[in-house]
SEVO-718954 format. One record per residue (C-alpha): residue in three letters; y, x, z. Coordinates in steps of 0.02 Angstrom, whole numbers, padded with zeros to 5 digits, always signed. Example, Ala and Ser with C-alpha at 12.3 -4.5 7.8 and 13.67 -1.06 7.14 Angstrom:
! residues 2
ala-00225+00615+00390/ser-00053+00684+00357/
! end
This chain:
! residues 725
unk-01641-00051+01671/unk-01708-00220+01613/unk-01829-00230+01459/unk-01712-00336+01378/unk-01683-00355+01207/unk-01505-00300+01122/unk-01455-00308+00944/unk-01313-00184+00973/unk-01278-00040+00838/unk-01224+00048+00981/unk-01388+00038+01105/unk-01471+00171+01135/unk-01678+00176+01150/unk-01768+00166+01308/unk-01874+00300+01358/unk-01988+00343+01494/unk-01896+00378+01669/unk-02003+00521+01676/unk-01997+00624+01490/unk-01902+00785+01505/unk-01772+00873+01354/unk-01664+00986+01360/unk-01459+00964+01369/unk-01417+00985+01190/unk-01228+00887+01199/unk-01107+01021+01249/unk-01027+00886+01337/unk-01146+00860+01483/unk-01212+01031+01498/unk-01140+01019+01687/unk-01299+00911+01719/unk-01435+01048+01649/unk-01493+01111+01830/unk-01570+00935+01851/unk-01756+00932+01792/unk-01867+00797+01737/unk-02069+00787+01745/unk-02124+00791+01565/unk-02086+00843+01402/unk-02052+00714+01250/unk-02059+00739+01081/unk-01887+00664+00973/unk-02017+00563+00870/unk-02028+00440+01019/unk-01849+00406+00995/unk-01805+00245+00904/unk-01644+00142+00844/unk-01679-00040+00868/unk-01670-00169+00742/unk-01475-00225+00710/unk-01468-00444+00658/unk-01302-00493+00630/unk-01250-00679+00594/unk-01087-00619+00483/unk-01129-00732+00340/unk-01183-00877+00445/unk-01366-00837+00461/unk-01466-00703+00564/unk-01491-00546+00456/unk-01514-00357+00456/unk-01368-00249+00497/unk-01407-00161+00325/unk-01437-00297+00203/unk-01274-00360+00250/unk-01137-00291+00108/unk-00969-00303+00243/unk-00924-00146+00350/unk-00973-00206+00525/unk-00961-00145+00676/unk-01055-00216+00808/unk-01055-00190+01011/unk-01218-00274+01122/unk-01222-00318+01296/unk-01274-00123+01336/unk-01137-00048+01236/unk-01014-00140+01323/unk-01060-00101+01489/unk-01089+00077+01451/unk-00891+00068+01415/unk-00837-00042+01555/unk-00776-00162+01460/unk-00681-00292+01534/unk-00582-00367+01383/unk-00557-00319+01209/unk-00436-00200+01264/unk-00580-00100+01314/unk-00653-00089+01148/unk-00496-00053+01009/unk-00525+00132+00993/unk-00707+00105+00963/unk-00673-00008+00785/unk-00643+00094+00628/unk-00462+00057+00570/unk-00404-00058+00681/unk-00244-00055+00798/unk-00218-00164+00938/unk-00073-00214+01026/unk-00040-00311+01164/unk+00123-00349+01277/unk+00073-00496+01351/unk-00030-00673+01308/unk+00115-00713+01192/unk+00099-00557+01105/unk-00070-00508+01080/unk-00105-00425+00893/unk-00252-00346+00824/unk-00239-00252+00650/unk-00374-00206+00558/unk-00362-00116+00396/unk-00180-00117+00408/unk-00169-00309+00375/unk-00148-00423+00523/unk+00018-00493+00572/unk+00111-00538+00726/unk+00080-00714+00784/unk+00222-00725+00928/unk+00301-00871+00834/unk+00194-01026+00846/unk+00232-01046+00662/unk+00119-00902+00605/unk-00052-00841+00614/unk-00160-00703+00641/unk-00219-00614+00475/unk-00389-00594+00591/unk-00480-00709+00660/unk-00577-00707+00816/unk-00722-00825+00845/unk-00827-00873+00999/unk-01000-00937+00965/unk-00943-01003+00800/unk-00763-01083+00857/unk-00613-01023+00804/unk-00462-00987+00912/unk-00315-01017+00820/unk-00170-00917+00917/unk-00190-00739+00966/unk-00164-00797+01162/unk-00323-00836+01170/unk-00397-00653+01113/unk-00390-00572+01252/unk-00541-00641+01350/unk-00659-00600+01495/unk-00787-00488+01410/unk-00941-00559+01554/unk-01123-00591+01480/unk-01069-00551+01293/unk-01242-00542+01180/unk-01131-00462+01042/unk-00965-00433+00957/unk-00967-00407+00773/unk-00799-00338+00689/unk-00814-00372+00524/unk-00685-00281+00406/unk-00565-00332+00242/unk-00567-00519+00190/unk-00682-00652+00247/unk-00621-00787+00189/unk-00769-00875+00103/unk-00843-00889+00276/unk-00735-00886+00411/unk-00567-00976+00340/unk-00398-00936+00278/unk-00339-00819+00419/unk-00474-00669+00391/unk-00354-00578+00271/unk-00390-00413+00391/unk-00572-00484+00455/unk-00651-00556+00597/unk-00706-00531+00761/unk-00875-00635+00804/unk-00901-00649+00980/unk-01080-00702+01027/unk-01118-00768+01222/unk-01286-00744+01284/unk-01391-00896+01291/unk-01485-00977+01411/unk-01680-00994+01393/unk-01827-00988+01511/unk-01804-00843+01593/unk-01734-00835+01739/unk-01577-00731+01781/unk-01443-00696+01922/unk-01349-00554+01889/unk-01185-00485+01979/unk-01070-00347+01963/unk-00921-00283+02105/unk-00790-00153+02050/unk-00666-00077+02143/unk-00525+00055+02085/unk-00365+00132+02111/unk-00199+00004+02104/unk-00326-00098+02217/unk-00436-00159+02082/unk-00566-00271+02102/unk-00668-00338+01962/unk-00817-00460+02001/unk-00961-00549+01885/unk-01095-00670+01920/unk-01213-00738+01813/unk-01347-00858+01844/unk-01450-00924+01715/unk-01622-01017+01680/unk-01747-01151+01656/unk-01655-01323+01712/unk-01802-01444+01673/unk-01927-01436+01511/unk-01822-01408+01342/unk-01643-01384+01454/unk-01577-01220+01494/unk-01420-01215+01586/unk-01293-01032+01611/unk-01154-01018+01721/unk-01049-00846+01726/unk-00909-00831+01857/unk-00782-00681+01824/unk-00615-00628+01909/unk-00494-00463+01869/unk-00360-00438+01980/unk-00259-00284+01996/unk-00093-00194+02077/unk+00034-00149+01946/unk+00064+00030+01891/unk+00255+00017+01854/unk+00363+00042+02010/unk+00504-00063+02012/unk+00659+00024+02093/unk+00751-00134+02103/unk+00653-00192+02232/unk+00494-00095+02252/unk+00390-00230+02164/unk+00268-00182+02072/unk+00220-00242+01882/unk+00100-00232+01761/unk-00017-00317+01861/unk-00198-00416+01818/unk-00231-00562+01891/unk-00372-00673+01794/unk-00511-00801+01837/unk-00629-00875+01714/unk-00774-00994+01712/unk-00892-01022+01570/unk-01053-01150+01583/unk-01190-01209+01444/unk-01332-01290+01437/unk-01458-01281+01313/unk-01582-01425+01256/unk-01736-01389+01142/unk-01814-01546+01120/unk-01945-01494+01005/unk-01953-01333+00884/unk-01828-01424+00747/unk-01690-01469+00854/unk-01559-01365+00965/unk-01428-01417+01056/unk-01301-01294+01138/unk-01154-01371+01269/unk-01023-01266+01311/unk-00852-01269+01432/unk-00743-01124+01466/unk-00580-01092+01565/unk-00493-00962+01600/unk-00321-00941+01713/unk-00205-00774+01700/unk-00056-00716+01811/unk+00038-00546+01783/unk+00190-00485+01856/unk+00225-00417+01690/unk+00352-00319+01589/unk+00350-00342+01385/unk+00471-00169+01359/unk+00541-00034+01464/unk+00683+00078+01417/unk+00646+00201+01291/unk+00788+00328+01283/unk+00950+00367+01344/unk+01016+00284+01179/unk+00933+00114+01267/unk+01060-00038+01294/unk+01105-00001+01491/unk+01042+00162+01449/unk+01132+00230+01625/unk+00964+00171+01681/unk+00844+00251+01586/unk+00724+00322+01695/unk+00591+00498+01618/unk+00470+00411+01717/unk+00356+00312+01629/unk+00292+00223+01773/unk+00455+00162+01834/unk+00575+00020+01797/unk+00717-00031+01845/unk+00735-00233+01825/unk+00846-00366+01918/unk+00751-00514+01825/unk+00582-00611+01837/unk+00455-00515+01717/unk+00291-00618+01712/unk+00150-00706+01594/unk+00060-00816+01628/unk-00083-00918+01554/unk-00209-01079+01559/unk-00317-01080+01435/unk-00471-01212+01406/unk-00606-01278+01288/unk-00782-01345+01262/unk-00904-01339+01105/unk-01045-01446+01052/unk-01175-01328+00941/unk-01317-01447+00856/unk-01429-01352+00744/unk-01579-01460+00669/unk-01708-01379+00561/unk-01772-01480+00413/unk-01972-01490+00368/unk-01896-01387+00197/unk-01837-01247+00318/unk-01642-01271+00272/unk-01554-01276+00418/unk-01430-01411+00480/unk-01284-01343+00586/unk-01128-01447+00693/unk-00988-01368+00770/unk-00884-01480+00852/unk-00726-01408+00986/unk-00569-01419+01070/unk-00455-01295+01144/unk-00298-01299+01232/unk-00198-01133+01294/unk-00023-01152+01370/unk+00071-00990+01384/unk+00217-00963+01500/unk+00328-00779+01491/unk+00485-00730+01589/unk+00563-00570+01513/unk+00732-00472+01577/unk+00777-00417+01391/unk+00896-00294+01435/unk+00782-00211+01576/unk+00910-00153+01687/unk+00956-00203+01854/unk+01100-00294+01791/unk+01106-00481+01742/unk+01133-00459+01567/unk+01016-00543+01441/unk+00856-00629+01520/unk+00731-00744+01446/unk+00632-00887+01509/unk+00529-00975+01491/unk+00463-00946+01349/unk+00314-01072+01342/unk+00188-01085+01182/unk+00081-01243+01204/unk-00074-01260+01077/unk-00201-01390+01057/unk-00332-01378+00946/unk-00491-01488+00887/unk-00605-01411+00752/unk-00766-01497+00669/unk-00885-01365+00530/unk-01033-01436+00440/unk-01172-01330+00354/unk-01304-01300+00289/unk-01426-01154+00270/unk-01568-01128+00171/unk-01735-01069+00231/unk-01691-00869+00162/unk-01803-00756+00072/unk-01789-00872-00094/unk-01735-00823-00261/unk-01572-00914-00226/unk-01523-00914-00044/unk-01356-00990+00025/unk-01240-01081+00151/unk-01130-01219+00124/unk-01033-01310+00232/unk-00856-01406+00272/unk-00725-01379+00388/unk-00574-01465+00485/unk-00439-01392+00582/unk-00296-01461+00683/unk-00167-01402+00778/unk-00042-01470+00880/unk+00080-01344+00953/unk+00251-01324+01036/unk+00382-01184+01054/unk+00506-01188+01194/unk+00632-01029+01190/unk+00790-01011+01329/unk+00875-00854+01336/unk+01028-00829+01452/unk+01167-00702+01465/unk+01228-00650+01612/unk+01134-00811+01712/unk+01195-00938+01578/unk+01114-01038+01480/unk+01168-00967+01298/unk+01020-01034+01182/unk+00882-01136+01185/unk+00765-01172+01034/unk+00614-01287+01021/unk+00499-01296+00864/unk+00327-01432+00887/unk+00224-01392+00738/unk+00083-01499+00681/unk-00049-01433+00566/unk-00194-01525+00472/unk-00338-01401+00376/unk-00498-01445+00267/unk-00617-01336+00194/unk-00752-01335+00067/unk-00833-01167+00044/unk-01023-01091-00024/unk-01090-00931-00018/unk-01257-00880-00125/unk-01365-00721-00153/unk-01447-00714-00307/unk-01577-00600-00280/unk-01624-00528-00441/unk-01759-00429-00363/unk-01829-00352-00204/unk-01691-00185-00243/unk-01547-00287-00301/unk-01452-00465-00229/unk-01318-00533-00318/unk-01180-00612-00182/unk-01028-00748-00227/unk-00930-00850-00127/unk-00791-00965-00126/unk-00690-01037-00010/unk-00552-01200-00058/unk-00427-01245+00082/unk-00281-01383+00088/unk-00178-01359+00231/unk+00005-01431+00297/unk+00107-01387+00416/unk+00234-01488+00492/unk+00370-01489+00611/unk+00555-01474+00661/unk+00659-01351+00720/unk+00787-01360+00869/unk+00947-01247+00910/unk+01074-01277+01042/unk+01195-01189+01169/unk+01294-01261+01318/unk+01421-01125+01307/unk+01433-01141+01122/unk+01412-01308+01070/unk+01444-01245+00860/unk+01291-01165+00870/unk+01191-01322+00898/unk+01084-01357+00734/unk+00956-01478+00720/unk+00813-01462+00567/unk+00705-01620+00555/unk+00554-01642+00446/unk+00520-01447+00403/unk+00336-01451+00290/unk+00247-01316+00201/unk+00081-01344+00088/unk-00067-01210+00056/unk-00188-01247-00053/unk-00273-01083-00100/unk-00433-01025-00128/unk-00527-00880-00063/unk-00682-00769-00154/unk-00825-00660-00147/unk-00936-00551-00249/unk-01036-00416-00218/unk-01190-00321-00270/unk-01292-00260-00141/unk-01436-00103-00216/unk-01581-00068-00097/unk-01624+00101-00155/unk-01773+00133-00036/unk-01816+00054+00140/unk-01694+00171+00196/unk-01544+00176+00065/unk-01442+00058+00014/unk-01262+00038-00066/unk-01138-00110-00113/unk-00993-00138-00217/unk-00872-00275-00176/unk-00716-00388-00227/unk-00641-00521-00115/unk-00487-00612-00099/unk-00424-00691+00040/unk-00241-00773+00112/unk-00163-00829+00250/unk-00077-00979+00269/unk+00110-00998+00246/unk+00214-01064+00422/unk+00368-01089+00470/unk+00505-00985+00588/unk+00532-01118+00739/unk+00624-00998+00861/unk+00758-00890+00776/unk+00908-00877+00821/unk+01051-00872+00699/unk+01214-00934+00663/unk+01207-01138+00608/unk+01285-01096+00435/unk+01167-00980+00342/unk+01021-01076+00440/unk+00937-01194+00297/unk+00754-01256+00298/unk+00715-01125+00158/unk+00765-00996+00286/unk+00632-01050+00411/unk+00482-01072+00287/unk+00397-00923+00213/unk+00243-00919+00103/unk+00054-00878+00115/unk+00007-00706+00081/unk-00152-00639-00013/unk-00251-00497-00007/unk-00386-00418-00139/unk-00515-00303-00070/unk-00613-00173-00170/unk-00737-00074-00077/unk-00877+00021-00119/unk-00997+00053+00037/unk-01164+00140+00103/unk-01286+00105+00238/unk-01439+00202+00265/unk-01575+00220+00424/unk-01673+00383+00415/unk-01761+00506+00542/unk-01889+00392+00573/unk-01777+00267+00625/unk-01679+00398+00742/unk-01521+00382+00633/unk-01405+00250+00562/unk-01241+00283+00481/unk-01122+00183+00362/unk-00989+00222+00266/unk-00852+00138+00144/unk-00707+00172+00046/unk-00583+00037-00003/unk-00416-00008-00082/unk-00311-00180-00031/unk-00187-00238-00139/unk-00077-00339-00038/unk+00041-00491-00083/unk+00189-00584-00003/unk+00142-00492+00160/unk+00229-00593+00311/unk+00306-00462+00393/unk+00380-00514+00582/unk+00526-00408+00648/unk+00697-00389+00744/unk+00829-00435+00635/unk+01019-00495+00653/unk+01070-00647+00560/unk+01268-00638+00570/unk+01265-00545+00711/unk+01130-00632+00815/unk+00969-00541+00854/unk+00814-00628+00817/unk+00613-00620+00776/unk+00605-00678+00611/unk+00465-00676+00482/unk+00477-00648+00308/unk+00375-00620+00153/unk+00370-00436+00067/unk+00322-00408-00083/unk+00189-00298-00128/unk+00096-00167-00027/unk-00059-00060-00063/unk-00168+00011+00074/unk-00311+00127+00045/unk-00422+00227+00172/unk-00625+00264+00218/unk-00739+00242+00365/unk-00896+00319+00428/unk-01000+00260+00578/unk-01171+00351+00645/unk-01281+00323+00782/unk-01434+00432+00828/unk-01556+00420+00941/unk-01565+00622+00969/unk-01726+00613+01107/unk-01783+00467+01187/unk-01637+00521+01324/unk-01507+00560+01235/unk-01396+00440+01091/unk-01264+00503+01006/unk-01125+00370+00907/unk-00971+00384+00819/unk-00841+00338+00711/unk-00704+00403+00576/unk-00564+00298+00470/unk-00433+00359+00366/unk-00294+00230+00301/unk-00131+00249+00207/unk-00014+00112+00191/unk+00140+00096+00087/unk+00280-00049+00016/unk+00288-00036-00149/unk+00392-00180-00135/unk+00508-00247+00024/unk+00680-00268-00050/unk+00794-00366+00066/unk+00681-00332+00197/unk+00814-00396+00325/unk+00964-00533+00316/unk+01086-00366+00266/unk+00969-00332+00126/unk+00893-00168+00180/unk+00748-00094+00090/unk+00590-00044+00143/unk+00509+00002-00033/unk+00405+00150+00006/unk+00408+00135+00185/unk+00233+00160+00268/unk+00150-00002+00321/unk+00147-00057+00510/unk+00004-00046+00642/unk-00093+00061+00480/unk-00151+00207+00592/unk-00181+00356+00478/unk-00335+00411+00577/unk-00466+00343+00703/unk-00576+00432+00766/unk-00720+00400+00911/unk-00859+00498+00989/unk-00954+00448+01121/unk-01142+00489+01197/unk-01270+00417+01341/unk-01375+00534+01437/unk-01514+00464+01541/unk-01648+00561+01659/unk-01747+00530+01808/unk-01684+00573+01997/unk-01821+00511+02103/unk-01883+00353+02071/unk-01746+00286+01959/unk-01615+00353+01824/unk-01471+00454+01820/unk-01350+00392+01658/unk-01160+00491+01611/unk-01099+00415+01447/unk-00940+00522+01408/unk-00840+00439+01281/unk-00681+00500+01178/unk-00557+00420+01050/unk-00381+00472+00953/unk-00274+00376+00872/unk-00159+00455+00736/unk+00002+00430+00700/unk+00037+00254+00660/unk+00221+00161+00626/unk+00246+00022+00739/unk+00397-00060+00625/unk+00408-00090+00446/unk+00586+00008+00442/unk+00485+00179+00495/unk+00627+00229+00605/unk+00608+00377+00697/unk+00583+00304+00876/unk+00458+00169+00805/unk+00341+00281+00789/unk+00173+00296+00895/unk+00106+00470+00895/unk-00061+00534+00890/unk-00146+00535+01042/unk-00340+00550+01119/unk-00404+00460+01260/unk-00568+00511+01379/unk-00661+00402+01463/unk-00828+00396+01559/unk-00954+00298+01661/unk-01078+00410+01770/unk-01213+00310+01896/unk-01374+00280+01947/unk-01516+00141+01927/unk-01678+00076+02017/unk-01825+00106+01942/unk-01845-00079+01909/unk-01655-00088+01833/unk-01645-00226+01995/unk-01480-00106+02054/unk-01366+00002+02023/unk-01199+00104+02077/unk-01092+00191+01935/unk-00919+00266+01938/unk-00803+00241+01784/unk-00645+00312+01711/unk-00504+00261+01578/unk-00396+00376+01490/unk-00464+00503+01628/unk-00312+00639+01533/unk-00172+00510+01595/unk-00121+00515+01403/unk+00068+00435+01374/unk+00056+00329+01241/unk+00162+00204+01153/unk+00091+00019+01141/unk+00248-00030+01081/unk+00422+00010+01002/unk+00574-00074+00923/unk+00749-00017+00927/unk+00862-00194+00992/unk+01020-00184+00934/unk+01022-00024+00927/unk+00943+00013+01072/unk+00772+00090+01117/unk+00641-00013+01170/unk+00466+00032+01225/unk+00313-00017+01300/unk+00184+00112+01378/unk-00013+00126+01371/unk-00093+00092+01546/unk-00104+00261+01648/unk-00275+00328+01714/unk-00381+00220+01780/unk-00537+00231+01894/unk-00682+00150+01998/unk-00853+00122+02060/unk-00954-00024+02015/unk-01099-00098+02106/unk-01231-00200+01993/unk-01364-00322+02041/unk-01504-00391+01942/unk-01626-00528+01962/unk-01766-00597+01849/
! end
């Protein structure tokens, strides 16, 4: 492999091609009857230096007080990573879910939130070199030529806005310098799979860099369709991502950026889930069959560029400018009723967001008695709703809901350090934000239920806050103690259905909701630098949760989000890595959470309640194990990183009924190949859920009816890699 440099948690140290250990994981003891030249002692072995830029400047992995997980370039190839998809069971406490663009939601801690309406917000917030993307469609992207992800967990408000309630994922690209790279991957797997990457990158001229990374994912679907043999579930997605880089002199940097990034799937968002299902004469034991008479598809365009200045001052503080736009249109067809009978359909559903963000900060130089970043922020939104469903192929409803929203920021965040053993950490975080819009109900084959809501507005002005202590008790030791509060926005419900009567503006508005963090936490390196773990235990005390679900407002079902009241969630995670010989690394990860309403009265328009009901997409465990095993064969090296991951039981509703339930369940994957000497090429076979483990990804009972959506199957390839620099 390359003698690159990776600030992954999760990479493992390079040794020589040639050293010799025994097998001491159980789990690759098939590979002991290959031999290697020469023996090595486990003091050669070494964990590289972790820097994470999770408070806004590059730092140590352990002088940074927030549980953090981070992934390098390395780790996620060792997984096959594609998309985040490929990298939810790795993250202490988090759940994913995802049935389609639309619907994308990633939980961490338990807090989160569905952001299907285009009225509410994630409670995490994913960022890509620095620029937020404000709706969950734009999550799931092309994983090619990451440097880093960082999944930072519980509230980050102070630095990363309003919508952190649950955390934050920081996505880092690779940038361009003077080094010269062309790079290329080709996969190919069962449901005709083909995955391809290209990368070149280099030296345009003196001070100018310029990247360019091509990547494409297309794929058969899994789910036969006995309708008419079709098959869905399928991948189809392009992207295109370009920078340059221009370092006019050592105080001044200047990174350009443009992305874009086309999806098509022939695409179901539930199946049938039981004989109890709506047209359950149809429900088929078979996961991997269907049986639908309507369009099922997603698809999406998504866009955006980024302008990066960063000038360095002669004091050493640091000047940064992050200017961008993004625009991501979603379109979804869905045959509600899945059944080869015309009964309810929808589509299309189209979400259209466009967004322009400016931050301004400042950092200064570090290593001071007082060290800190402060900065400004702007955020606006402009985004549109478009909803038809139709019953029996008539138009019965349509809604639309535009929403406008305007944002500003001020926040600071400052370590005091008191002394070399002991820093001192506040932050704050002030944000005014409005939302505007109107909502928009009408039916051609019932013109009563036309309703028309003009001028709908909703104000947040909250503030968000940090403070921790951070105690170095050796070079090797240290432990933190922290409070923070954070909040997410209130928004507004611009595509429910309901009645016109009960239907008032209060109805469609709900409020922000806030979440207080305590969490005590460890980090320690030891071994000689062979071994890392962390560790944390935490309690959330969670306000005015928004809570989206199914509901029936006189009768009419609907996706509807309200505000509970109070919830408490509580839980611990561990992470290790070790570097057990200079040819074998071992990493893993345990969380425990537990989740409950103390407070949901009138959880739905009949006034059920869900006080003491378990809190959604909270899974009660989560654990990963995974390992990289690397020897010679010849002139090059033989790798087999076996990894494996179960998720416990976790509710997928806030009414904990029995079918919305996902069970426990493990998952095995691998990647197995071989590498050149000089890392120039390579040829590796992978695996995903190797077990074929049936899992749910999603449940909800419609109407009394069972509704459910399935984890992918087993998946497999080879991949050939090529490397040039």
């Amino acid at each position: 492999m390359p003698n690159t440099k990776n600030y992954s948690s999760l990479t493992p140290p390079r040794g020589s091609l040639r050293s010799k250990t025994l097998l001491t994981a159980a789990v690759l003891s098939a590979l002991s009857a290959y031999s290697v030249s020469s023996p090595t002692t486990a003091a050669e072995a070494k964990l590289e230096e972790v820097v994470v830029t999770a408070r806004r400047r590059a730092e140590s992995l352990q002088d940074v007080p927030i549980a953090i997980t981070t992934l390098g370039a390395e780790q996620l190839e060792r997984i096959t990573a594609f998309s985040l998809k490929d990298i939810r069971h790795l993250i202490p406490s988090l759940h994913y879910q995802d049935r389609s663009a639309l619907q994308t939601e990633i939980t961490i801690r338990g807090v989160g939130g569905d952001a299907r309406n285009i009225g509410v917000e994630s409670g995490v917030g994913m960022y890509i070199d620095g620029v937020y993307a404000g709706r969950t469609s734009a999550y799931n992207i092309d994983l090619a030529d990451i440097a880093q992800i960082e999944v930072l967990r519980g509230p980050q408000g102070t630095l990363f806005g309003k919508n952190t309630t649950g955390g934050a994922l920081n996505i880092t690209t690779r940038k361009p310098d003077e080094n010269f790279r062309a790079e290329g991957s080709l996969s190919a797997g069962n449901y005709n799979s083909v995955r391809f990457k290209g990368v070149l990158s280099g030296q345009v001229s003196d001070g100018v860099f310029g990247k360019v990374v091509l990547a494409s994912w297309d794929r058969d679907g899994y789910l036969d369709n006995l309708f008419d043999n079709s098959e869905l579930q399928s991948e189809d997605r392009k992207s295109a991502r370009a920078q340059l880089r221009f370092v006019p002199n050592e105080k001044l940097e200047i990174n350009v950026g443009a992305d874009i990034t086309k999806d098509e799937q022939d695409a179901i968002l539930n199946q049938l889930g039981s004989e109890a299902s709506f047209g359950g004469a149809f429900y088929n034991t078979d996961r991997l069959k269907v049986n639908t008479d309507q369009r099922n598809s997603t698809e999406r365009d998504m866009v955006g560029t980024d302008l990066t200045i960063d000038y360095t001052l002669d004091s050493g503080h640091v000047l940064t400018s992050i200017t961008a736009w993004r625009d991501v249109e979603i379109t979804v067809f869905s045959d509600i009723d899945q059944t080869p009978v015309d009964i309810l359909r929808s589509g299309p559903f189209t979400d259209n967001a466009e967004q322009f963000t400016q931050e301004f900060r400042i950092a200064s130089p570090g290593g001071e008695t007082f060290d800190y970043v402060l900065g400004a922020y702007y955020y606006k939104q402009e985004a549109d709703a478009l909803r038809r469903i139709y019953a029996g192929g008539t138009p019965l409803f349509f809604t639309d809901g535009p929403i406008d929203t305007d944002a500003i920021a001020l926040f600071g965040n400052v370590d005091f350090n008191v002394s070399d053993a002991l820093t001192i950490t506040a932050g704050l975080r002030y944000t005014d934000e409005e939302k505007t819009g109107d909502y928009t109900q009408r039916s051609e084959v019932a013109p009563f239920f036309n309703k028309v809501i003009p001028d709908l507005k909703i104000d947040s002005d909250e503030i968000s806050w940090t403070l921790s202590a951070n105690l170095r008790w050796s070079d090797e030791v240290s432990t933190y103690a922290t409070v923070a509060r954070g909040f997410k926005s209130g928004g507004l419900n611009v595509d429910p259905l309901a009645t016109p009567n009960p239907l008032t503006a209060d109805d469609l508005a709900f409020d922000p909701e806030f979440v207080t963090t305590y969490e005590l936490g460890l980090k320690s390196q030891f071994l000689d630098d062979r071994a890392r773990i962390s560790a944390a235990v935490f309690y959330t005390d969670y306000e005015d949760r928004q809570v989206s679900q199914f509901d029936e407002i006189n009768g009419i079902p609907t996706v509807i989000t309200r505000n509970a009241g109070e919830s408490e969630i509580q839980g611990a995670e561990f992470e290790f890595s070790f570097a057990a010989t200079s040819e074998l690394y071992l990493y893993g990860s345990l969380s425990y959470l537990d989740g409950e309403y103390t407070d949901f009265r009138n959880a739905t328009a009949a006034g059920a309640d869900f006080t003491g009901n378990d809190t959604e997409k909270t899974p009660q465990y989560n654990l990963s194990l995974g390992a990289e095993y690397r020897f010679a064969v010849g002139e090059g090296e033989f790798s087999i990183a076996p990894q494996y991951s179960y998720l416990g039981e976790t509710w997928l509703q806030p009414d904990n009924g029995a079918f919305n339930v996902e069970d426990g369940y493990g998952v095995f994957n691998i990647r197995a190949g071989y590498d050149t000497a000089d890392g120039r090429y390579g040829i590796h076979l992978w695996g995903k859920n190797l077990g074929d483990t049936a899992y749910k990804g999603f449940a909800r009972q419609f109407q009394g009816s069972d509704q459910v959506l399935w984890g992918a199957p087993r998946t497999y390839g080879i991949e050939f890699t090529a490397r040039l620099d």
